[in-house]
C-alpha positions in Angstrom: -4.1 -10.3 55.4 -6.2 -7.8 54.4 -9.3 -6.1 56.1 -12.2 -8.6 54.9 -9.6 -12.0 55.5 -8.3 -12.1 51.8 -4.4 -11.0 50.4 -3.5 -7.9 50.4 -2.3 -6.4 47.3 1.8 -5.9 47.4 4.4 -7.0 46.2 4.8 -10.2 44.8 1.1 -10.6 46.2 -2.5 -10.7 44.2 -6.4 -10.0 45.3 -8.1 -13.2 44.8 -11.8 -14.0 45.0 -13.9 -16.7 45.6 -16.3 -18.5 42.9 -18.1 -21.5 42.9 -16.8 -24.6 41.1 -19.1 -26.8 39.4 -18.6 -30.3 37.7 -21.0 -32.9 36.4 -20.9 -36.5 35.6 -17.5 -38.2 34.6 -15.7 -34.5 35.4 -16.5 -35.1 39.4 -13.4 -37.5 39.3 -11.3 -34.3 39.1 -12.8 -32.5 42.2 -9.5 -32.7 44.8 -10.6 -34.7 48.0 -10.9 -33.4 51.4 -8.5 -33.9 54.4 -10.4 -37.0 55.0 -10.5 -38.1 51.3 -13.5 -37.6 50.6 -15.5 -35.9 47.6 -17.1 -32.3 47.9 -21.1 -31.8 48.5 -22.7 -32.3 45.2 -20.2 -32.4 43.1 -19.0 -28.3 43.9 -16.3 -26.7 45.8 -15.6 -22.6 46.9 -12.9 -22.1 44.6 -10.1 -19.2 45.7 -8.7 -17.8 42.3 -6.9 -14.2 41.2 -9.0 -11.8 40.5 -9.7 -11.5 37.2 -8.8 -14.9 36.2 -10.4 -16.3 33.0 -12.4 -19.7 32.8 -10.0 -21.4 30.9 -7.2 -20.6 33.6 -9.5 -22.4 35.9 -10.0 -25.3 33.8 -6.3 -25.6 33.2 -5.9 -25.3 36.7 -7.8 -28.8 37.7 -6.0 -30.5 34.4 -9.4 -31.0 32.9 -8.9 -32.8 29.3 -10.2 -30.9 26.6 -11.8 -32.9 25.3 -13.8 -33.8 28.1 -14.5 -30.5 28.5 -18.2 -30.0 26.5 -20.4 -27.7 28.3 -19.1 -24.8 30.2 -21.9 -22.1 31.6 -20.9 -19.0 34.0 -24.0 -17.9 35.8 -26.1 -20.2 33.5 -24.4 -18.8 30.6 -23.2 -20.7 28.1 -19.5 -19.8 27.5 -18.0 -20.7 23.9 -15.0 -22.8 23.5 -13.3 -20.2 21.4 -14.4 -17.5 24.2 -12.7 -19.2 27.4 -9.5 -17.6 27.5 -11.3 -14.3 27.2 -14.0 -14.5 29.5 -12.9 -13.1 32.8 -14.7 -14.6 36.3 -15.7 -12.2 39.2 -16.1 -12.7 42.7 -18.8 -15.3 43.3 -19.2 -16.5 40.0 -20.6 -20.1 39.7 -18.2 -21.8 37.0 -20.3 -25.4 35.7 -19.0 -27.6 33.6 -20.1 -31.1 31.8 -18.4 -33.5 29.8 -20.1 -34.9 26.5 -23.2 -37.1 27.0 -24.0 -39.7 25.0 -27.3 -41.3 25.4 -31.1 -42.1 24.2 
């Protein structure tokens, strides 16, 4: 462990960071439960990733379906489909995502 709690950087080992993990609607089914099965606090979880890791790494990670994937926003910022794989997170980053809405 390193000085502030997190990996140390080695060997074999990477820094991570932490960002905040954000899904609405239908996409809360694909939030992992607790140790006592239950759901996170509205519908958002602490997220430990490597740093540098891009937003489509972390939807990948949770096996989101693409095409349930609509809206994605980092910070409030709307984050293009074609821009995912490129857009790098930092520490403490707030990662939302929605599924398409259909409605009147």
């Amino acid at each position: 462990m390193g000085p502030e709690g997190g990996l140390s950087a080695g060997p074999g080992r990477l820094n991570t960071m932490q960002i905040t993990f954000k899904l609405h609607a239908t996409l809360t089914d694909f939030l992992p439960r607790d140790a006592d099965g239950r759901k996170p606090h509205y519908n958002q979880l602490q997220v430990e990733v490597p740093e540098g890791a891009d937003v489509q790494s972390v939807i990948d990670r949770f096996g989101l379906p693409a095409r349930q994937v609509h809206l994605v926003l980092v910070n409030g910022v709307y984050v293009a489909p074609s821009t995912r794989s490129s857009r790098r997170l930092s520490e403490g980053d707030a990662l939302a995502i929605w599924p398409p809405i259909a409605g009147g």
